[in-house]
C-alpha positions in Angstrom: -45.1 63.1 -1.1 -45.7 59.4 -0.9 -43.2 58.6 -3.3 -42.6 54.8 -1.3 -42.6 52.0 -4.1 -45.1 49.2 -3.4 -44.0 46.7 -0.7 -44.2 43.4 -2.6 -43.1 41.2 0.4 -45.6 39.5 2.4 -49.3 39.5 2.5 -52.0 37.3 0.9 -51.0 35.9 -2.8 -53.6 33.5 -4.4 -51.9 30.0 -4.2 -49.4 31.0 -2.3 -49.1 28.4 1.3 -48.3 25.0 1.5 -50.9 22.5 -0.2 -52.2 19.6 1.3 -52.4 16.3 -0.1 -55.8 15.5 1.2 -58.7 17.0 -0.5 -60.0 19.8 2.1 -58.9 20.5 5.7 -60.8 21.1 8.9 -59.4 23.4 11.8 -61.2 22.1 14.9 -60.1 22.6 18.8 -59.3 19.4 20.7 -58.1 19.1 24.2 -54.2 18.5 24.1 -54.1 15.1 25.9 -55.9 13.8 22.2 -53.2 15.3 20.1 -51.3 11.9 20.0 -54.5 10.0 19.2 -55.7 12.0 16.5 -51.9 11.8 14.8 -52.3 8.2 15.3 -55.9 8.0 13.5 -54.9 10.3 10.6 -51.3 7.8 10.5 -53.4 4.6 10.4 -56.1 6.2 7.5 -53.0 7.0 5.4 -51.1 3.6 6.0 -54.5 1.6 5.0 -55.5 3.9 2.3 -54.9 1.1 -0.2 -57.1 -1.7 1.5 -59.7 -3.3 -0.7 -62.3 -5.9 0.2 -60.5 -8.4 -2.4 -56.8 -8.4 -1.4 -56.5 -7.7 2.3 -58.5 -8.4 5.7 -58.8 -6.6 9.0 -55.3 -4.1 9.9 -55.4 -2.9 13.1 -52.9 -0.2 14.8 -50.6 -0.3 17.6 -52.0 1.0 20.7 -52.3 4.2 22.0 -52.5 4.8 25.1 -53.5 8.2 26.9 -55.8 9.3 29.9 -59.1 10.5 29.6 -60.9 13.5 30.0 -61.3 12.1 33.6 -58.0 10.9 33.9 -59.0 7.3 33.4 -56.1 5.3 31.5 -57.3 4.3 28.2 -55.6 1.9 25.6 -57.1 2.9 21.7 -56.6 1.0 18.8 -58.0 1.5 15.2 -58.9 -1.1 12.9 -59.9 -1.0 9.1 -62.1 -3.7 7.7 -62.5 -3.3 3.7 -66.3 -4.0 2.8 
């Protein structure tokens, strides 16, 4: 009596899901106040991907400033130096 077709809709489908463009992903918990920073890092690595020791020196980010775990104000910045 189960005469139903097959729902097709939905459900897992290898390759299915929105790739990345980075090579493998990481899901990791991180307190909220970090969010910022880390979207900051991740910004910077992708901006300076195409440093090299031969054609460019030090680039450094624009500040980010949050509060610590503590609540202490902090200012972060990242730099890249090629080597």
């Amino acid at each position: 009596m189960n005469d139903k077709p097959k729902n097709t809709h939905g459900g897992f489908r290898p390759g299915a899901g929105r790739k990345t463009k980075y090579e493998k992903t990481k899901v990791m918990r991180v307190p909220e106040k970090y969010e910022e920073v880390l979207k900051a890092l991740i910004k910077h690595l992708d901006e300076t991907a195409h440093i090299d020791s031969k054609n460019y020196g030090v680039e450094e980010s624009e500040p980010v400033y949050i509060r610590s775990l503590v609540d202490k104000k902090q200012e972060i910045t990242f730099k890249i130096k090629p080597i």
